[in-house]
C-alpha positions in Angstrom: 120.1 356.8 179.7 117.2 358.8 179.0 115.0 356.3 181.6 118.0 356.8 184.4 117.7 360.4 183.7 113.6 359.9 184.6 114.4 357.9 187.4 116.8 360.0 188.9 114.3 363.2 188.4 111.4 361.6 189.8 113.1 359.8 192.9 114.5 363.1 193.4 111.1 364.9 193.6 110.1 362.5 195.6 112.6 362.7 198.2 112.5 366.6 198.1 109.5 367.5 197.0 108.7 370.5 194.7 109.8 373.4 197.4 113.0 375.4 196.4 114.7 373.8 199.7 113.9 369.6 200.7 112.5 368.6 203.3 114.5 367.9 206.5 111.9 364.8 208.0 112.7 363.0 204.5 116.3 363.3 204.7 117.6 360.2 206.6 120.7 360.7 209.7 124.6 360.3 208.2 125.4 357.2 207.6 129.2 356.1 208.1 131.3 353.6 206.6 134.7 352.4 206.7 136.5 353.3 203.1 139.0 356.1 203.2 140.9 358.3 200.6 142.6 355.8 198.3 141.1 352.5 199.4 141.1 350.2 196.2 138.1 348.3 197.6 135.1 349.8 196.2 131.1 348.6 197.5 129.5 347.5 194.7 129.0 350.6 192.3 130.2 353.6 191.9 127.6 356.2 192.9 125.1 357.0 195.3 126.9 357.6 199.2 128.8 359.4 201.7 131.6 356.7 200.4 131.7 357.9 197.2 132.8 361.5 198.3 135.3 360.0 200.9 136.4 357.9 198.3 137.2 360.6 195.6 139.3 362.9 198.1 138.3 365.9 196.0 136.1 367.0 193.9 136.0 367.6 190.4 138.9 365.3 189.7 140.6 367.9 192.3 142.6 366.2 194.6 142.3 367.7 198.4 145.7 368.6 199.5 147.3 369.2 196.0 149.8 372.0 196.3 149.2 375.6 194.4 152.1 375.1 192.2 150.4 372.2 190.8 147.9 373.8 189.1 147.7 376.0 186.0 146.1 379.1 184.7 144.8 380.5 188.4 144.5 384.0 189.5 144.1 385.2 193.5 140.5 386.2 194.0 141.6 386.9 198.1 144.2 387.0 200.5 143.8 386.2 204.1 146.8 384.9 205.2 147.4 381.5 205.2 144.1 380.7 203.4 144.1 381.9 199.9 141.1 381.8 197.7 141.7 381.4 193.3 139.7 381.3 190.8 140.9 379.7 187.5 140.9 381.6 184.4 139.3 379.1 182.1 136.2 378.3 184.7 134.2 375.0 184.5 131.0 376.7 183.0 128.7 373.7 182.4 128.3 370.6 185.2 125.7 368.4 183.6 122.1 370.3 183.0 123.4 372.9 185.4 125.3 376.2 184.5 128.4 377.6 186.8 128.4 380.9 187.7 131.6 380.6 189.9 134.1 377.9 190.8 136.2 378.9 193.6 139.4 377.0 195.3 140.2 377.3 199.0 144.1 377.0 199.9 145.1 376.8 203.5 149.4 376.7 204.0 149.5 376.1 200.1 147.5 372.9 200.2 143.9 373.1 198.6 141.4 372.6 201.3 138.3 372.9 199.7 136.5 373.8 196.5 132.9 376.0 195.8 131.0 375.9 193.2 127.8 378.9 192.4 125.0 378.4 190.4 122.4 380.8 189.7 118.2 380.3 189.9 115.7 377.4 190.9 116.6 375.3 187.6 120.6 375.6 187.9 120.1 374.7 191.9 117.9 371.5 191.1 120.1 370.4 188.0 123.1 370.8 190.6 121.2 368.9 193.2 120.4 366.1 191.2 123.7 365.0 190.7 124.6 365.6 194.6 121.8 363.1 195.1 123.1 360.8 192.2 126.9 360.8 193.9 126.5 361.0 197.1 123.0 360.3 198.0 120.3 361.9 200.1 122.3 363.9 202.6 120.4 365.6 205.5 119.6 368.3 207.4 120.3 368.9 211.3 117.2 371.4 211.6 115.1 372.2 208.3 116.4 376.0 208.0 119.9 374.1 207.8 122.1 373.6 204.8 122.1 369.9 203.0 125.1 368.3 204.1 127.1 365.2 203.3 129.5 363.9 206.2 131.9 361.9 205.3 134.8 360.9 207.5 137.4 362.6 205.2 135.4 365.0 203.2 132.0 366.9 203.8 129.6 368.3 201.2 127.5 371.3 202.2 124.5 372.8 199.7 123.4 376.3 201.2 120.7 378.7 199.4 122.1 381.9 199.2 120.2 385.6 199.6 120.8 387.2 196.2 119.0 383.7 195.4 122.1 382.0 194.0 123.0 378.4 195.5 126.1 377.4 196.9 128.3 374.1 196.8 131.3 373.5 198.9 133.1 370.7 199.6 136.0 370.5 202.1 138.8 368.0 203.0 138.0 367.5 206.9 141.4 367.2 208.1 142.3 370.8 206.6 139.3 372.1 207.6 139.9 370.9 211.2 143.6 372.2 211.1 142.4 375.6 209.2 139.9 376.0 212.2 142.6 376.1 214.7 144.5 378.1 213.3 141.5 380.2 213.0 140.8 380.4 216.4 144.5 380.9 217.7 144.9 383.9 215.3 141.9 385.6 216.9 142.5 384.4 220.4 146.2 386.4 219.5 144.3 389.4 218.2 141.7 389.5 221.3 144.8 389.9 223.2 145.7 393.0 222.1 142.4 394.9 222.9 
């Protein structure tokens, strides 16, 4: 385990290099595949690509689309309508060597839509990053001031560095997201209208 932990480090580093963000000429373009949300046929392993995030349909044994009633001990951090953002009470506060500051969930029309994660400094941000890398492989990066994203075809990981220096996971069901966004843009095209 110890040797896979080295291996995982160092191929890491490699890809990434020693700066606070990686590289974007190392990252490779999105790869796509064929395996969707509840597919029994796995490729060979379980770790490692965009398939892997597709394949899980969540995240953190979450499943995307899993109705607010369905879940226990959460309290309403914000209201916006149709999307709702919770927090739960007893908050994930380890994720292998890196320490959670925040674990938020992202309800659009009662269905969860996406999940964030926060971790705090350098050493939480590459701990976190480490097992990104180790799930669902190298991601990329459109333009190197972008975040690190993973593009599946049913769910998208996106790894941003904030300001206050914190780092920020989120990773959204595409199909909700896509449906959130027009919502989105109908409620303000409404509002506009009124001006």
């Amino acid at each position: 385990m110890l040797r896979l932990s080295i291996l995982v480090i160092f191929s890491t580093v490699a890809v990434f290099g020693q700066t606070e963000k990686p590289n974007s000429t190392s990252l490779p373009s999105p790869q796509h595949h064929s395996l969707g949300p509840g597919d029994t046929h796995k490729p060979q392993g379980n770790l490692g690509g965009l398939w892997y995030l597709d394949y899980r349909d969540g995240f953190l044994g979450t499943k995307f689309g899993s109705t607010i009633d369905t879940f226990q001990g959460m309290s309403l951090v914000d209201d916006f309508g149709e999307l709702k953002i919770y927090k739960k009470d007893n908050q994930l506060e380890q994720l292998g060597h890196a320490s959670i500051k925040s674990v938020v969930y992202e309800f659009y029309s009662g269905k969860l839509m996406c999940m964030g994660l926060t971790v705090n400094g350098p050493r939480n941000a590459d701990a976190l990053l480490i097992l990104l890398v180790t799930a669902y492989g190298k991601g990329y990066r459109p333009k190197p001031s972008d975040d690190l994203i993973w593009p599946g075809h049913f769910a998208t990981g996106r790894y941003s560095s904030l300001p206050n220096g914190d780092w920020y996971l989120r990773v959204s069901n595409n199909a909700l997201e896509q449906e959130y966004n027009a919502y989105e843009q109908k409620a303000m095209l409404e509002e506009a209208r009124k001006l």
